[in-house]
LOKEMAR-472690 format. One record per residue (C-alpha): residue number from 1; x, y, z; residue in three letters. Coordinates in steps of 0.25 Angstrom, whole numbers, plus 2048, in hexadecimal, padded with zeros to 3 digits. Layout:
# residues N
+------+-----+-----+-----+------+
: resi :  c1 :  c2 :  c3 : resn :
+------+-----+-----+-----+------+
:  NUM :   X :   Y :   Z :  ALA :
...
+------+-----+-----+-----+------+
//
This chain:
# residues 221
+------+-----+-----+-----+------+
: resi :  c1 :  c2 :  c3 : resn :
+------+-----+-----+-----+------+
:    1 : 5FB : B8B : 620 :  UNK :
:    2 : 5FF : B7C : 61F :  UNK :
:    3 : 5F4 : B76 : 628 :  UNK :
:    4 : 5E5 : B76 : 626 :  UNK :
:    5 : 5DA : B76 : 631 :  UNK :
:    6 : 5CD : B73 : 632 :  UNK :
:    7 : 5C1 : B6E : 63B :  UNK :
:    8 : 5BB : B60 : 63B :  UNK :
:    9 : 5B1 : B5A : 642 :  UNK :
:   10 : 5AF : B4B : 64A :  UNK :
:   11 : 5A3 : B49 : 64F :  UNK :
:   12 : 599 : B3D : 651 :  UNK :
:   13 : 58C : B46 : 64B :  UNK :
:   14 : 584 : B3D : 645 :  UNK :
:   15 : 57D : B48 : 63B :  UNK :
:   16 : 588 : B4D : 638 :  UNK :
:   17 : 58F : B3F : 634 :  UNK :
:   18 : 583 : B3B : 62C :  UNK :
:   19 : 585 : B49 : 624 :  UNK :
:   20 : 592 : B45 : 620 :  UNK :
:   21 : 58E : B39 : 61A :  UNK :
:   22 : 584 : B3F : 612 :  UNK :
:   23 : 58F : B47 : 60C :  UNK :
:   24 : 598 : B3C : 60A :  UNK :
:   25 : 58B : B34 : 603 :  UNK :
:   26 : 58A : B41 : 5FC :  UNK :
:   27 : 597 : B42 : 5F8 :  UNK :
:   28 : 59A : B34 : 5F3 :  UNK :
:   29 : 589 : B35 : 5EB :  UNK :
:   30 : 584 : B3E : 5E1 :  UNK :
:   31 : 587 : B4A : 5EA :  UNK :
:   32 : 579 : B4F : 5ED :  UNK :
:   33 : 577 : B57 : 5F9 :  UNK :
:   34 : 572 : B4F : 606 :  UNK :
:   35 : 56B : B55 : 611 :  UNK :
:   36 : 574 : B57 : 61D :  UNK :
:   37 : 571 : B59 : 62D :  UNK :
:   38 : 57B : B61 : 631 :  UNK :
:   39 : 586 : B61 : 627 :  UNK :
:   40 : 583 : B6D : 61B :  UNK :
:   41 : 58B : B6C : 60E :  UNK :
:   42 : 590 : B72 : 603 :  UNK :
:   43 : 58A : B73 : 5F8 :  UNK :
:   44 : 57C : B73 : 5FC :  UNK :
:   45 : 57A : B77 : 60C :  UNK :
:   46 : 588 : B7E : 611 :  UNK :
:   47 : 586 : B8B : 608 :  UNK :
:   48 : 577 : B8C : 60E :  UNK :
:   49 : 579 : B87 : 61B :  UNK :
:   50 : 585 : B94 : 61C :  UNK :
:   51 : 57B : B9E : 617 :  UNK :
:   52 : 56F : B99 : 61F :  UNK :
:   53 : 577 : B99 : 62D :  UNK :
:   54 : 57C : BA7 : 629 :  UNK :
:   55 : 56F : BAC : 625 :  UNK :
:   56 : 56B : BA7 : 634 :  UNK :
:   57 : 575 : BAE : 63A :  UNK :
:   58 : 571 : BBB : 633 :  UNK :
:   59 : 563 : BB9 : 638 :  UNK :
:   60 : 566 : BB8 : 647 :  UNK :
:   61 : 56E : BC4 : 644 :  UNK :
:   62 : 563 : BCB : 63F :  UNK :
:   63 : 559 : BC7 : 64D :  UNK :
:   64 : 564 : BCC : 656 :  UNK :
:   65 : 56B : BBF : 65B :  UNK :
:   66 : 578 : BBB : 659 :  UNK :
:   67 : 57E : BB8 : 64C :  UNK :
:   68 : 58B : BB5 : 649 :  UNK :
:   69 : 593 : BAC : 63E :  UNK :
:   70 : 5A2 : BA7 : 63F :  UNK :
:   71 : 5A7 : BA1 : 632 :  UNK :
:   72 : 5B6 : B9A : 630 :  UNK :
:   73 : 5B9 : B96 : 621 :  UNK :
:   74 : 5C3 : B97 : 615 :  UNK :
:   75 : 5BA : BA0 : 60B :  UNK :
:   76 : 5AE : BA7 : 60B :  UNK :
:   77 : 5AA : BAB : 5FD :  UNK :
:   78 : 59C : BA6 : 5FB :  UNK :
:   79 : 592 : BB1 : 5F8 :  UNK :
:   80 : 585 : BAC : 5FF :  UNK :
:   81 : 58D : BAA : 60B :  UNK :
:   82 : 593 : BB8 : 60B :  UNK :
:   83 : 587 : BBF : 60A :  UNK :
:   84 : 580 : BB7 : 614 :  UNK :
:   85 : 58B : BBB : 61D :  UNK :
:   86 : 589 : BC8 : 61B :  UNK :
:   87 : 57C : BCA : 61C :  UNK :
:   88 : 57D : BC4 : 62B :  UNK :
:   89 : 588 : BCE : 62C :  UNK :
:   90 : 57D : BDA : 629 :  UNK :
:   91 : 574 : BD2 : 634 :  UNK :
:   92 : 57C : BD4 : 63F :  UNK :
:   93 : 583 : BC5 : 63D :  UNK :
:   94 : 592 : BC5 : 644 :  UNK :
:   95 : 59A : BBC : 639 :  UNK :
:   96 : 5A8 : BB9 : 63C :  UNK :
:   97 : 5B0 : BB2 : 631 :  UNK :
:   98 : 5BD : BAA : 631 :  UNK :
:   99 : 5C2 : BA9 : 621 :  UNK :
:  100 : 5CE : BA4 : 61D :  UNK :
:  101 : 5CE : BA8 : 60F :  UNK :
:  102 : 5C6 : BAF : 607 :  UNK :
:  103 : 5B9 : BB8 : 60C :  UNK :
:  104 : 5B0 : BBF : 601 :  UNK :
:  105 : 5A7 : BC5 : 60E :  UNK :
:  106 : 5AD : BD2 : 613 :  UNK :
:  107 : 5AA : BD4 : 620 :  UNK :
:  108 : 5AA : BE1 : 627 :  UNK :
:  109 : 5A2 : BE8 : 61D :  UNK :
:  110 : 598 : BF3 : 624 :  UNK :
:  111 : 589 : BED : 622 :  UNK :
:  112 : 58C : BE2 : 61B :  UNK :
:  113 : 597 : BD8 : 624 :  UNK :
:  114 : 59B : BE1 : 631 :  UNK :
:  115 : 597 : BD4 : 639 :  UNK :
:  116 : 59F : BCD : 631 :  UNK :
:  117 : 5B0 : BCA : 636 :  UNK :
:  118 : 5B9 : BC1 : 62B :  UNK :
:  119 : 5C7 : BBC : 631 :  UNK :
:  120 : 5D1 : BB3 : 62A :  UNK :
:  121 : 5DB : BAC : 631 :  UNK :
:  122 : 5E9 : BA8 : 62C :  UNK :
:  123 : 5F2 : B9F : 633 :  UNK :
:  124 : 5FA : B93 : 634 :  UNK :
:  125 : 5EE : B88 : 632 :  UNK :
:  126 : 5E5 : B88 : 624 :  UNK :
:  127 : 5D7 : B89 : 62A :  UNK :
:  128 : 5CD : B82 : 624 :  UNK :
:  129 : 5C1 : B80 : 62D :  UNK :
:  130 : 5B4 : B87 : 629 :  UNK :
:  131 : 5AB : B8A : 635 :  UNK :
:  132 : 59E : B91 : 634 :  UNK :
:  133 : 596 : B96 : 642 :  UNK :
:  134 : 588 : B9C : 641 :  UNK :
:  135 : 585 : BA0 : 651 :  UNK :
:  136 : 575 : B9E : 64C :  UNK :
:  137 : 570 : BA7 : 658 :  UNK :
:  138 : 577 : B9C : 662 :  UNK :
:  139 : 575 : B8D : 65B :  UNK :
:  140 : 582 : B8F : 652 :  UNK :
:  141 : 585 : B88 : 649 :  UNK :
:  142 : 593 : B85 : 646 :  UNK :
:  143 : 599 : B7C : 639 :  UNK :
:  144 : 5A7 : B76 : 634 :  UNK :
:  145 : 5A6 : B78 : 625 :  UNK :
:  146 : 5AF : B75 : 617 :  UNK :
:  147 : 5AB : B7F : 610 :  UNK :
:  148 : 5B0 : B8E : 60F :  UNK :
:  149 : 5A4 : B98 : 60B :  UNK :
:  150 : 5A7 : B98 : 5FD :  UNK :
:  151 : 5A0 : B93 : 5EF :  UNK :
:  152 : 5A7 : B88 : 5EE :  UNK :
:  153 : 5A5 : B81 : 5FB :  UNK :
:  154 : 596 : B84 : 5FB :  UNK :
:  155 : 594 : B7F : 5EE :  UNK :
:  156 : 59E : B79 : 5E8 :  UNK :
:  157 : 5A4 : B6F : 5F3 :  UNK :
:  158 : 59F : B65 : 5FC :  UNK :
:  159 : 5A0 : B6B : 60B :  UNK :
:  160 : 59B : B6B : 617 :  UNK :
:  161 : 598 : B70 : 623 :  UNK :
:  162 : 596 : B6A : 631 :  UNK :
:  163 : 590 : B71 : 63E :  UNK :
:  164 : 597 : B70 : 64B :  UNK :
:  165 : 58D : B6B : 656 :  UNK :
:  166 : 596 : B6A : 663 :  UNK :
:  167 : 595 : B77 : 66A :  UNK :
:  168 : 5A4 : B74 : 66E :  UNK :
:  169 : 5AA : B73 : 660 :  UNK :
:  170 : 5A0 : B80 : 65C :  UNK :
:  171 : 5A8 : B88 : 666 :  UNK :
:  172 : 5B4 : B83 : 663 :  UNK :
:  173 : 5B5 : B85 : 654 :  UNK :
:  174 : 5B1 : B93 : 657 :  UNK :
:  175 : 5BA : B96 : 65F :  UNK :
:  176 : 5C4 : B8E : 657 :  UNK :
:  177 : 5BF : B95 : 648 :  UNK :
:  178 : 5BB : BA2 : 64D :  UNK :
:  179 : 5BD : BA8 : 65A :  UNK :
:  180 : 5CE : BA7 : 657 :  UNK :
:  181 : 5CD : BAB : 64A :  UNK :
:  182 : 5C5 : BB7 : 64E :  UNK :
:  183 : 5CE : BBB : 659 :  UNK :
:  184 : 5DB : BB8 : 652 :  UNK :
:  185 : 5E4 : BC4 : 650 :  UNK :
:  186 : 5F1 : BBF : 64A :  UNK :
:  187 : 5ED : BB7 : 63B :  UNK :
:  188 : 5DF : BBD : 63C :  UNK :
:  189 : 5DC : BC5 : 62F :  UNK :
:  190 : 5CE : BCD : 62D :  UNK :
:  191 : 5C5 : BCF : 622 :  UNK :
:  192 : 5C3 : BDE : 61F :  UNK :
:  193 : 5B5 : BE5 : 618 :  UNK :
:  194 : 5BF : BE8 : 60E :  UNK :
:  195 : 5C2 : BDA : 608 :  UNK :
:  196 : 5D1 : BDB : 60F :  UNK :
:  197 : 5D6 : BD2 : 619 :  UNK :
:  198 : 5DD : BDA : 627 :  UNK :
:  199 : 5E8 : BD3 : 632 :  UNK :
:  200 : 5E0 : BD3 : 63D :  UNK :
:  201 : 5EB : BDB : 647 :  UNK :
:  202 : 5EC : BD7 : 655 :  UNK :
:  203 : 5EB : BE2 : 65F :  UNK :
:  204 : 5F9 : BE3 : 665 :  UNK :
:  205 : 5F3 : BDF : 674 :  UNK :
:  206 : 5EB : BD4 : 66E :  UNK :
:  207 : 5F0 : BC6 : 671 :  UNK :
:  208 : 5F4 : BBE : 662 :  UNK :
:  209 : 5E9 : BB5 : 65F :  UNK :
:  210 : 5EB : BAC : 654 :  UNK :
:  211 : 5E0 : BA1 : 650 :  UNK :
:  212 : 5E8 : B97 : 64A :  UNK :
:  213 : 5F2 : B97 : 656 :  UNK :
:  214 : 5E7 : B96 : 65F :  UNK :
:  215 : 5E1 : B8B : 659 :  UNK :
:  216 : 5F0 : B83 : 659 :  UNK :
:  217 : 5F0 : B86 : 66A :  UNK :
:  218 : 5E3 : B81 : 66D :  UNK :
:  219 : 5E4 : B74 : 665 :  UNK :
:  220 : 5F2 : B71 : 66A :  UNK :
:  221 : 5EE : B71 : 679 :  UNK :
+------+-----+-----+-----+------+
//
């Protein structure tokens, strides 16, 4: 792949624009950690604010409502995270993942990560968007992020992440990170219990679905 793409956000916020001055303040003083209103950051509240929305999740699981958690990213290798994850799993949590790269977490795994699906996608474009949704027993939450789930992001890095407020975009970038990905059956490839990535095969009466290409139709209307 030649080309990158990503999300970005324009938006007249106010909170959110007086977050990222605090970071940029931050960035150019002695680095301190400032207390934001809607904006979390790495390394002091992304790692937490991850593990607290998954612990949530698991929770509703657990009282018998909906629970469900879509993820799109490059890696996911940090430990804390992949526990968390499978522990909703064993609640009853539906957990759909979208990983480029690397995955530690095997999903599939009989009383440990049943609920859990990990697809990777390879195509044309370089995808580098990280998406995180936690449904949150109907007020989702949905956030554009930097950071992959990995050491190094969490801890070692400055990144952010930001929600998504309008209900429009929410449904749009769902659509746009998950809902083709999870339906596409032409670059699609699955993540087995067994560590080993499998071609996910199109039935021979099932209409090619591609992500990627779909993507290039609806933006060039």
């Amino acid at each position: 792949a030649r080309l990158y793409t990503d999300y970005g956000l324009l938006t007249d916020d106010r909170f959110i624009g007086d977050d990222v001055n605090k970071l940029f303040m931050q960035l150019t003083g002695l680095g301190r950690g400032i207390r934001l209103k809607r904006m979390l950051q790495s390394p002091f509240t992304l790692h937490s604010g991850m593990l607290e929305r998954i612990h949530r999740e698991a929770e509703h699981a657990r009282a018998g409502k909906k629970a469900l958690i879509r993820a799109k990213m490059n890696a996911l290798i940090e430990t804390k995270v992949i526990e968390a994850l499978y522990a909703a799993s064993q609640a009853g949590v539906q957990i759909e993942l979208v990983i480029r790269g690397i995955c530690c977490l095997k999903p599939g795994v009989p009383g440990l990560s049943e609920n859990i699906k990990v697809r990777s996608v390879m195509g044309r474009f370089l995808e580098h968007p990280r998406v995180f949704y936690f449904y949150n027993d109907g007020n989702d939450e949905l956030f554009l992020s930097s950071a992959d789930w990995m050491p190094r992001n969490f801890f070692a890095r400055m990144e952010t992440g930001f929600p998504i407020e309008s209900p429009d975009l929410k449904t749009r970038i769902l659509e746009e990170s998950f809902d083709l990905y999870m339906n596409d059956n032409t670059g699609a490839w699955e993540l087995q219990p067994d560590g080993c990535y499998m071609r996910v095969k199109r039935h021979p009466n099932a209409k090619p679905r591609n992500a990627q290409q779909a993507l290039i139709e609806r933006l060039a209307k």
